[in-house]
C-alpha positions in Angstrom: 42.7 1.9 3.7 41.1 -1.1 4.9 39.0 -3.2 3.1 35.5 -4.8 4.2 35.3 -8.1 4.6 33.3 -9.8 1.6 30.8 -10.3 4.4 29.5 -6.8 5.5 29.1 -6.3 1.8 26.9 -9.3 1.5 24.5 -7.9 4.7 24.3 -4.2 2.8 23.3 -5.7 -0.4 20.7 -8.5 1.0 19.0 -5.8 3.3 18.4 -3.4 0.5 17.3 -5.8 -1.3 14.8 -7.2 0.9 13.3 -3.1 1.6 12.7 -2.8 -1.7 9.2 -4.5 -2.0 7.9 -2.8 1.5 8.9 0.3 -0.8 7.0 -0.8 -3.5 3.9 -1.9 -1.6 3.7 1.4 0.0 3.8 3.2 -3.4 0.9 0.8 -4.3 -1.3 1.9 -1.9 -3.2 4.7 -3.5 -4.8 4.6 -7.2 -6.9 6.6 -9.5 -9.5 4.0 -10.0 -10.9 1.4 -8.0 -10.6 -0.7 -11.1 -6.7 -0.7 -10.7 -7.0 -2.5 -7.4 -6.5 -6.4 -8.3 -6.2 -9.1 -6.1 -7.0 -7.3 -2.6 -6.2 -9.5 0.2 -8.3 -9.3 3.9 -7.6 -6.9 6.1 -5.6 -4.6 2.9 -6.1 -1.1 2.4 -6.0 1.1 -0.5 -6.8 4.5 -1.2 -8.5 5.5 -4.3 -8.3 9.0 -5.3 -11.7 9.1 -8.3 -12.6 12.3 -6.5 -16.1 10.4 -5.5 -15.6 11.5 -1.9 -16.0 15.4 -0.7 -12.9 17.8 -0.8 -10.3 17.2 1.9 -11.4 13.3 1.7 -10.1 9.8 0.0 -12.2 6.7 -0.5 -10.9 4.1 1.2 -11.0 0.3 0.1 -10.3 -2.4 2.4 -10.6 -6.2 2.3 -13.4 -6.4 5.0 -14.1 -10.4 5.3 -14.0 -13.7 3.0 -16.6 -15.2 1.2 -17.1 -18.1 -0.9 -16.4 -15.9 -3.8 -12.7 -14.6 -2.4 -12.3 -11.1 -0.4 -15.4 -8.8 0.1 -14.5 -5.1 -0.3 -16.1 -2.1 1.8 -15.2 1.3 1.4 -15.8 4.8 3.5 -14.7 8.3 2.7 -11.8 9.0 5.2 -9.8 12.2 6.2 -6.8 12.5 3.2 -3.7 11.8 5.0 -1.5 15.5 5.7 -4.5 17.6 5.2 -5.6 20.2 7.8 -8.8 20.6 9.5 
């Protein structure tokens, strides 16, 4: 059985490691309440499921422009990803 070189190993473990924040922003894009969204950068989008918006909809939050105060937020009800029309 041969071995791999110390290496490959090192490349595996560096790669996984760097996917594991993309994974954990994606998990972060939908919330409950728009309160939970903190720190919403320009041009970001996050989903908030407060049930606000009509059935087979999700609000949508997004980081529209700057202002002298930090990031102004807009939001519109949108089409809930996966569901049929």
């Amino acid at each position: 059985m041969k071995k791999l070189p110390v290496n490959y190993l090192t490349i595996l473990l560096s790669i996984s490691l760097a996917l594991l924040p993309v994974r954990s922003q994606a998990l972060q894009n939908q919330v409950s309440r728009e309160q939970d969204i903190v720190n919403l950068q320009l041009g970001q989008r996050v989903m908030v499921d407060d049930g606000t918006c009509p059935s087979g909809q999700i609000k949508q939050i997004m980081g529209a422009r700057m202002s002298a105060s930090g990031v102004v937020r807009t939001h519109k009800c949108i089409p809930r990803p996966g569901s049929k029309k």
